[in-house]
TILO-998101 format. One record per residue: residue in three letters; residue number from 0; x, y, z of N, C-alpha, C in turn. Coordinates in nm, 2 decimals. Example, Ala and Ser with C-alpha at 12.3 -4.5 7.8 and 13.67 -1.06 7.14 Angstrom:
{pt Ala 0 {1.32 -0.57 0.78} {1.23 -0.45 0.78} {1.32 -0.33 0.78}},
{pt Ser 1 {1.28 -0.22 0.71} {1.37 -0.11 0.71} {1.29 0.00 0.79}},
This chain:
{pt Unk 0 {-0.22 0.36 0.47} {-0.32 0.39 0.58} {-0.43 0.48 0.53}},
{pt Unk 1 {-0.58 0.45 0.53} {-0.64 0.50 0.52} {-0.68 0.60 0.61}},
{pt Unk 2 {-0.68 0.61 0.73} {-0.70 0.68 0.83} {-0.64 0.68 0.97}},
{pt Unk 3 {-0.59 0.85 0.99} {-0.46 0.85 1.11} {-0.57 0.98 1.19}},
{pt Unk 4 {-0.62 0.91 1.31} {-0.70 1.01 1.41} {-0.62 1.06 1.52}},
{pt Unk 5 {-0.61 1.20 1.52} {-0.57 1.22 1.67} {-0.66 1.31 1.74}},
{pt Unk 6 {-0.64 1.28 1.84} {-0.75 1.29 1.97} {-0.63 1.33 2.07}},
{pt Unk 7 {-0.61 1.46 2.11} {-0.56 1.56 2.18} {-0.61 1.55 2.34}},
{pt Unk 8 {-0.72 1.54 2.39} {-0.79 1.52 2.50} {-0.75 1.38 2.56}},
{pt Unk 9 {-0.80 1.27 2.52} {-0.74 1.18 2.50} {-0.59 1.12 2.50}},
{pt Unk 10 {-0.49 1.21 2.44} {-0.36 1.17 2.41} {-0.37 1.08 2.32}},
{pt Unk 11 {-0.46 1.04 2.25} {-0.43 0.89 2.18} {-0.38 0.92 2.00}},
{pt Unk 12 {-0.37 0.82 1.92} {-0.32 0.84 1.78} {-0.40 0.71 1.80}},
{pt Unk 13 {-0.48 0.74 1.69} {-0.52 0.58 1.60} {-0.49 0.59 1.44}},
{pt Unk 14 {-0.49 0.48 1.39} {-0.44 0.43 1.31} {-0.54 0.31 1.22}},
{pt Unk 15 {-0.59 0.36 1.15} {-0.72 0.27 1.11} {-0.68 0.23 0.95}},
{pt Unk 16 {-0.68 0.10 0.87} {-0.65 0.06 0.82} {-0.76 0.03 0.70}},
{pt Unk 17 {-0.71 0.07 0.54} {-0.82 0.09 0.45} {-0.89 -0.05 0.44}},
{pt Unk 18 {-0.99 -0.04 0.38} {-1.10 -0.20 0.39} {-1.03 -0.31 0.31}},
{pt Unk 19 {-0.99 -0.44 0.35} {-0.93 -0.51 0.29} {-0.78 -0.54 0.33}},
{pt Unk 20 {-0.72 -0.41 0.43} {-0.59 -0.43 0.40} {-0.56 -0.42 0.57}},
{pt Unk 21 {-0.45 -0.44 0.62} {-0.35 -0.45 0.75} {-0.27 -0.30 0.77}},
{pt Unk 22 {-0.25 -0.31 0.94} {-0.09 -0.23 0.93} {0.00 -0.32 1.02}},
{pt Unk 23 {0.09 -0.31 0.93} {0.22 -0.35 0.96} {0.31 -0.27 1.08}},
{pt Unk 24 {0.36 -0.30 1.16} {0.43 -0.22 1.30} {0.53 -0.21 1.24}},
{pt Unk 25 {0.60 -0.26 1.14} {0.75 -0.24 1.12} {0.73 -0.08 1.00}},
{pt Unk 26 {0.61 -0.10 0.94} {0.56 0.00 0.84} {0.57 0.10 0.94}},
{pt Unk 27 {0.43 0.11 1.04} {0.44 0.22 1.12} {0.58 0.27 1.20}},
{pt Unk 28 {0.65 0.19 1.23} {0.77 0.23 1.26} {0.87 0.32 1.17}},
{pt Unk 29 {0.90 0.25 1.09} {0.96 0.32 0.95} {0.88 0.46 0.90}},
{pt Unk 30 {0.77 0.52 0.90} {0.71 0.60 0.87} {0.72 0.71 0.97}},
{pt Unk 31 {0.70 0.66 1.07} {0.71 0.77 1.22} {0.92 0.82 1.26}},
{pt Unk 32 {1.03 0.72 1.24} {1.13 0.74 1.24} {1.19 0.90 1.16}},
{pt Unk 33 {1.09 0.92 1.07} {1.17 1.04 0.96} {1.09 1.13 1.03}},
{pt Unk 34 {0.99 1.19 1.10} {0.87 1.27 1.21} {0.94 1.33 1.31}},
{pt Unk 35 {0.90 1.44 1.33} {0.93 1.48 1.45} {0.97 1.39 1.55}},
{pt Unk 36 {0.87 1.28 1.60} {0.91 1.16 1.65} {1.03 1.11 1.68}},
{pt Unk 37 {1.05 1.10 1.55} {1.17 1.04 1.56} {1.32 1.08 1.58}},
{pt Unk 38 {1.32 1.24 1.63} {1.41 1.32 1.65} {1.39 1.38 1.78}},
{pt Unk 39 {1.34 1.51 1.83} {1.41 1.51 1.95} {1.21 1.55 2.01}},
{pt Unk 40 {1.10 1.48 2.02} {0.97 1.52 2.01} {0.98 1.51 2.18}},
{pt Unk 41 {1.03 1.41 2.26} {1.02 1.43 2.38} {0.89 1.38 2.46}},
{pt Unk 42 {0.79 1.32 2.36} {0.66 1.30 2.41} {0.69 1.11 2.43}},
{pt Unk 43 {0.59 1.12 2.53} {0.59 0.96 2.58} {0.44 0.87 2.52}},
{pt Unk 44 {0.52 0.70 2.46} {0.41 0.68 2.42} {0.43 0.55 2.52}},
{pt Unk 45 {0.28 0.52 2.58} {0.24 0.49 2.70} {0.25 0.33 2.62}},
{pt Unk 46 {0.17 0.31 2.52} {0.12 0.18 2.50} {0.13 0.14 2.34}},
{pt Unk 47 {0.09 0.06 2.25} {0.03 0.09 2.14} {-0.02 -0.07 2.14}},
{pt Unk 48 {-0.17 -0.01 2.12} {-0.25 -0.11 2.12} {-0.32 -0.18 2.01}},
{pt Unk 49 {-0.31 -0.29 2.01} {-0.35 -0.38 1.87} {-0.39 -0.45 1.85}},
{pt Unk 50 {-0.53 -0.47 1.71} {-0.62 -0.53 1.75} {-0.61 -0.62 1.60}},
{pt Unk 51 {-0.58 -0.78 1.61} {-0.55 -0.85 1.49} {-0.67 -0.96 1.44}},
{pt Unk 52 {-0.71 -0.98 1.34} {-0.80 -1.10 1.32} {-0.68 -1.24 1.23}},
{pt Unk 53 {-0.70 -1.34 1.33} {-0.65 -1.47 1.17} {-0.64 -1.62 1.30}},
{pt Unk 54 {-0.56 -1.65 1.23} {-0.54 -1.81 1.30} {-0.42 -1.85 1.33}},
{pt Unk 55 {-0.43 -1.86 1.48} {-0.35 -1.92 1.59} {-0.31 -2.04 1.54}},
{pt Unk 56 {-0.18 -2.08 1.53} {-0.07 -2.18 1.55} {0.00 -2.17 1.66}},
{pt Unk 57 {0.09 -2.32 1.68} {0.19 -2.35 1.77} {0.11 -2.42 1.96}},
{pt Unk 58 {0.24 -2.47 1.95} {0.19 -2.52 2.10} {0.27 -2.49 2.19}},
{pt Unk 59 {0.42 -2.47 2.20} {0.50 -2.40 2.35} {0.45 -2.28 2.34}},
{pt Unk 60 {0.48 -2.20 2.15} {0.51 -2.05 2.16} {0.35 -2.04 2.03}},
{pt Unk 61 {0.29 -1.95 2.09} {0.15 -1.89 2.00} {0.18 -1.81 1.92}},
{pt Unk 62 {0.12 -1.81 1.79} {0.15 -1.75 1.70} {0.02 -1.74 1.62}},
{pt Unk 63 {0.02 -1.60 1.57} {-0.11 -1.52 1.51} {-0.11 -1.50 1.38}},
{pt Unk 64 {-0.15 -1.60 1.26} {-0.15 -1.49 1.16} {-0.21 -1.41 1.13}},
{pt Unk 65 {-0.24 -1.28 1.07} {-0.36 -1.20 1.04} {-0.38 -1.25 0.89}},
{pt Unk 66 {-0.52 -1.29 0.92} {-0.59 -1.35 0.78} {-0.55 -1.22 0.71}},
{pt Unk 67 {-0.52 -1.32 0.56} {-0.48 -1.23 0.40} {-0.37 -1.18 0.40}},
{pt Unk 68 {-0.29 -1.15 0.50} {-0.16 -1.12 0.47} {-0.03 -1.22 0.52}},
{pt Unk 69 {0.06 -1.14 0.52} {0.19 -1.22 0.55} {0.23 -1.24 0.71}},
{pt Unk 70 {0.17 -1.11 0.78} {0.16 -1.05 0.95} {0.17 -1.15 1.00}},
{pt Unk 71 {0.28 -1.19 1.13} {0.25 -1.30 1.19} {0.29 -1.25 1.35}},
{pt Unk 72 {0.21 -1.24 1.46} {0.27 -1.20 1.57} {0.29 -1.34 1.65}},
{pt Unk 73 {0.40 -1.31 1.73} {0.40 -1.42 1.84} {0.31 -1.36 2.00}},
{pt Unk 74 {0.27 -1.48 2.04} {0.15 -1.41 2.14} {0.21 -1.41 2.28}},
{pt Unk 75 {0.24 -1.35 2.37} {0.27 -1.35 2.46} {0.13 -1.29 2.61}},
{pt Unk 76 {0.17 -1.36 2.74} {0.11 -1.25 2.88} {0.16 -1.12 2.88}},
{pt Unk 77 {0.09 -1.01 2.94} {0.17 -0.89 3.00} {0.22 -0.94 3.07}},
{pt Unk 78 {0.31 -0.84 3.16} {0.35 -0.82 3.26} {0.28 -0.81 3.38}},
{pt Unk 79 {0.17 -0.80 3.37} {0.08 -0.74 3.48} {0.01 -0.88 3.51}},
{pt Unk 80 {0.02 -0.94 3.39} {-0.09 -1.11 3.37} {-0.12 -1.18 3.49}},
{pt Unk 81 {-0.21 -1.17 3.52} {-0.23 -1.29 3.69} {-0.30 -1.40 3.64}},
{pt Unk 82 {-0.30 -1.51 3.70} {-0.40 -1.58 3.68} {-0.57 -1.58 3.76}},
{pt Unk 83 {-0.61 -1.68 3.65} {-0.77 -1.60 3.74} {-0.82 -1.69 3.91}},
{pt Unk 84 {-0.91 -1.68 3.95} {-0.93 -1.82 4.05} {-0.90 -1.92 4.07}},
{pt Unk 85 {-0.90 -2.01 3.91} {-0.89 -2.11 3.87} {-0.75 -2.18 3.84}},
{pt Unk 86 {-0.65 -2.05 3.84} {-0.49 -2.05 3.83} {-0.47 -2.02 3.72}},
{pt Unk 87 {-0.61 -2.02 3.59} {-0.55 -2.02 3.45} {-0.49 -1.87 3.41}},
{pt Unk 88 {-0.44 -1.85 3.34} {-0.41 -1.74 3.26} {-0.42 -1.70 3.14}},
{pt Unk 89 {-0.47 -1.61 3.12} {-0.53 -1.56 2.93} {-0.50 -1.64 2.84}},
{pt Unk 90 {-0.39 -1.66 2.83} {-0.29 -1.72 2.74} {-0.37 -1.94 2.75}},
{pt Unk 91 {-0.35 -1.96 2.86} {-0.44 -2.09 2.92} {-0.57 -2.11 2.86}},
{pt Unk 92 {-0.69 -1.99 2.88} {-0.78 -1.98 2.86} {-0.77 -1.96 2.68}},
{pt Unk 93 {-0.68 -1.92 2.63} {-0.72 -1.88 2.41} {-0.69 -2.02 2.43}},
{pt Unk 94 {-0.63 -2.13 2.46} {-0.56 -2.25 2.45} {-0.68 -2.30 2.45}},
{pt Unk 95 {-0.75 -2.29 2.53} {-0.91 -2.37 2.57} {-0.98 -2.31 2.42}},
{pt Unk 96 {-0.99 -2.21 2.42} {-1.05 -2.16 2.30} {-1.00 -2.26 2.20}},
{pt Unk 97 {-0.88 -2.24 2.11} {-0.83 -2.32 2.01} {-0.87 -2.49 2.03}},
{pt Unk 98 {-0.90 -2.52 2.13} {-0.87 -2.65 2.15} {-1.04 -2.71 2.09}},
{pt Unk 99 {-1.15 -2.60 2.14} {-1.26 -2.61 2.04} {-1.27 -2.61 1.96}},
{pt Unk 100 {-1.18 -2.61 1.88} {-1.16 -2.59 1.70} {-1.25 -2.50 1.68}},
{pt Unk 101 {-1.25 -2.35 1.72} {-1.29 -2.19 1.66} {-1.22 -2.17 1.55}},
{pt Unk 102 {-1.21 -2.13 1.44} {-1.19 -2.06 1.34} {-1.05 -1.98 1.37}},
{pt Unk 103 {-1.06 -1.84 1.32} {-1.04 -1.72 1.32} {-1.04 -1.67 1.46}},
{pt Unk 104 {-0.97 -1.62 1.51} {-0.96 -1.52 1.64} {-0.90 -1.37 1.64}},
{pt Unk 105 {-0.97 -1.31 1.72} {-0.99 -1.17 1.73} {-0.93 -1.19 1.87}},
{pt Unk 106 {-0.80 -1.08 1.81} {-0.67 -1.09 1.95} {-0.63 -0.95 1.98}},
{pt Unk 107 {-0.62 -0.89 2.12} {-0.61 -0.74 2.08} {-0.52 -0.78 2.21}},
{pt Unk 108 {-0.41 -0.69 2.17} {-0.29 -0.68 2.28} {-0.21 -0.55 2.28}},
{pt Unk 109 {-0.10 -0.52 2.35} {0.02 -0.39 2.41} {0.18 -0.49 2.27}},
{pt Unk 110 {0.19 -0.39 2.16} {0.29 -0.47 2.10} {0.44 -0.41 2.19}},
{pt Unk 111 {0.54 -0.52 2.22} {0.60 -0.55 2.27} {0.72 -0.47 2.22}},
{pt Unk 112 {0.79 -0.37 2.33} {0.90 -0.23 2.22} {0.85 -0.11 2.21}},
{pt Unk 113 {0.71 -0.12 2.22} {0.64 0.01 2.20} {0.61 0.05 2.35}},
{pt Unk 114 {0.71 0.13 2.42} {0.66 0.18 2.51} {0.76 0.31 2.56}},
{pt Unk 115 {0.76 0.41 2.60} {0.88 0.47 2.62} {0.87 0.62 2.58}},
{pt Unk 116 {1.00 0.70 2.56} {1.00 0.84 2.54} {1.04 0.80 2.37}},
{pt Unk 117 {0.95 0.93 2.30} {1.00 0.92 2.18} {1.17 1.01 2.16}},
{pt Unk 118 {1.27 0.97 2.08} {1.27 0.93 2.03} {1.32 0.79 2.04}},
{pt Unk 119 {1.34 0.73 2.16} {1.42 0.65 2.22} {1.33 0.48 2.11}},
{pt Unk 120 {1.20 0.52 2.17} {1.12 0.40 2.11} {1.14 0.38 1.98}},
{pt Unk 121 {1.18 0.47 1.89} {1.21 0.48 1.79} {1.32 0.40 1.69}},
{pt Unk 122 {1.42 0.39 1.85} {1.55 0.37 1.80} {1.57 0.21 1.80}},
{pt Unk 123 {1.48 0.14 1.87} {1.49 -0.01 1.86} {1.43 -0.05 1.81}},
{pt Unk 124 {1.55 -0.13 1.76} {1.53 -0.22 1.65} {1.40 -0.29 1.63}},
{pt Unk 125 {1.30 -0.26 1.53} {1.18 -0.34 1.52} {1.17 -0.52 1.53}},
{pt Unk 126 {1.11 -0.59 1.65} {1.16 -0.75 1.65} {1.06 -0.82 1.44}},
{pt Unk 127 {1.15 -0.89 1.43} {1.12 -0.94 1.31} {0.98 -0.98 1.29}},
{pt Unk 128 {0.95 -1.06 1.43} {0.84 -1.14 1.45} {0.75 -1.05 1.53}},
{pt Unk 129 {0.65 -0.93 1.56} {0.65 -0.86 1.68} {0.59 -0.96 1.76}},
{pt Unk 130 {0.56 -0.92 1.90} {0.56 -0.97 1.97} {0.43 -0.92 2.07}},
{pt Unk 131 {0.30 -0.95 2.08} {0.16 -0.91 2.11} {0.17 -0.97 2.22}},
{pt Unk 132 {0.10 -0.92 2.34} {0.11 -0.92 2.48} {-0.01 -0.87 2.52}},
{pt Unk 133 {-0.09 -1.01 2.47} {-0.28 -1.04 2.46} {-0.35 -0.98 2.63}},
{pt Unk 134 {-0.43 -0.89 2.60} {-0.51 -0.85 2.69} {-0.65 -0.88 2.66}},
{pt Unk 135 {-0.71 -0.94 2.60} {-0.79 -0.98 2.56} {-0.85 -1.07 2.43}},
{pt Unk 136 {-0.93 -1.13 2.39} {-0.96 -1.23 2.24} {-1.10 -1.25 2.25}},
{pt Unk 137 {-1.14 -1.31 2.09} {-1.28 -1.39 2.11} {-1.28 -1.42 1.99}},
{pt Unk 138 {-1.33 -1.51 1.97} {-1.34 -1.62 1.87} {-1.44 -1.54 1.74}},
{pt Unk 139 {-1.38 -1.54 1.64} {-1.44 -1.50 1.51} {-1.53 -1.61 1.45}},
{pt Unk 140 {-1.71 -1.54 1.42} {-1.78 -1.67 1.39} {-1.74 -1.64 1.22}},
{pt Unk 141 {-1.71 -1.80 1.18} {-1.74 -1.81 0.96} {-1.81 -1.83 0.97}},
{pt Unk 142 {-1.86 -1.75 0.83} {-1.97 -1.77 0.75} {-2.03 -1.91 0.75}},
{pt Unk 143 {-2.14 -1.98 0.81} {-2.15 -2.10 0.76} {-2.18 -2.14 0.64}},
{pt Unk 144 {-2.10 -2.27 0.58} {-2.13 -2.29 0.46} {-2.19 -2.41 0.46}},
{pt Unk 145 {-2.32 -2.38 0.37} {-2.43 -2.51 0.34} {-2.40 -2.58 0.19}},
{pt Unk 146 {-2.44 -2.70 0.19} {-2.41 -2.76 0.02} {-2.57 -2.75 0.00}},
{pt Unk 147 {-2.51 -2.70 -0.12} {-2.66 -2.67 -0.18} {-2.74 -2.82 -0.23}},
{pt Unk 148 {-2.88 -2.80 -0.23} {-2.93 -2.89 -0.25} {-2.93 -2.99 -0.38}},
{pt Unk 149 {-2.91 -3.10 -0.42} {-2.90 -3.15 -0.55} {-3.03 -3.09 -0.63}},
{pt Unk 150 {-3.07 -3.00 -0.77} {-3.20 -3.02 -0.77} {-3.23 -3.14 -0.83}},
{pt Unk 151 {-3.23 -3.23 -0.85} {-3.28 -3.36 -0.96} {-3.40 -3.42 -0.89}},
């Protein structure tokens, strides 16, 4: 990790990731377990929010990989999830997205386990697969690539 902000006002801990590279939840978990945290800290963590770039697979169950690494979340609704007017739901709506053949997507969600009194959050078992519980996305533009001109 290149950079770990905390923000006292706020309540929050970010977690910012050096250029080129990911974090892993099972990493962050493993790291924070040996911490105060992970012993008798008593503090509640409300959410932990996550924001992934790569390419959606599957059709019952959605699945994310984060471009360049091995990271693969399965995508899930919150709990809270309504559908909009239209009856669709977030999850409905990335479907509509993918179905335009977009690229790359930018998926930010509540990872699934992370919620609770420390050190209790701590104590469950990290899911193999985590499990992202999308509150929002948008479609990542590529680079366009042009064929260069023949010169002859």
């Amino acid at each position: 990790m290149d950079k770990i902000k905390i923000d006292g006002e706020k309540s929050t801990l970010t977690f910012r990731p050096k250029p080129g590279k990911s974090l892993d939840p099972s990493a962050i978990h493993a790291a924070l377990k040996p911490t105060r945290l992970g012993k008798n800290a008593g503090s509640v963590l409300s959410y932990f929010r996550l924001t992934a770039v790569g390419s959606i697979t599957g059709e019952k169950e959605l699945r994310l990989k984060v471009r360049g690494t091995d990271l693969e979340f399965v995508l899930t609704e919150t709990q809270e999830a309504k559908p909009d007017q239209g009856g669709r739901t977030l999850l409905q709506h990335l479907r509509g997205e993918l179905a335009k053949g977009h690229g790359d997507m930018e998926v930010t969600g509540y990872l699934d386990g992370w919620k609770g009194r420390f050190p209790e959050v701590l104590k469950k078992e990290v899911h193999k697969v985590p499990v992202l519980q999308v509150i929002e996305f948008r479609a990542r533009k590529q680079p366009e690539v042009k064929a260069s001109e023949d010169p002859r």
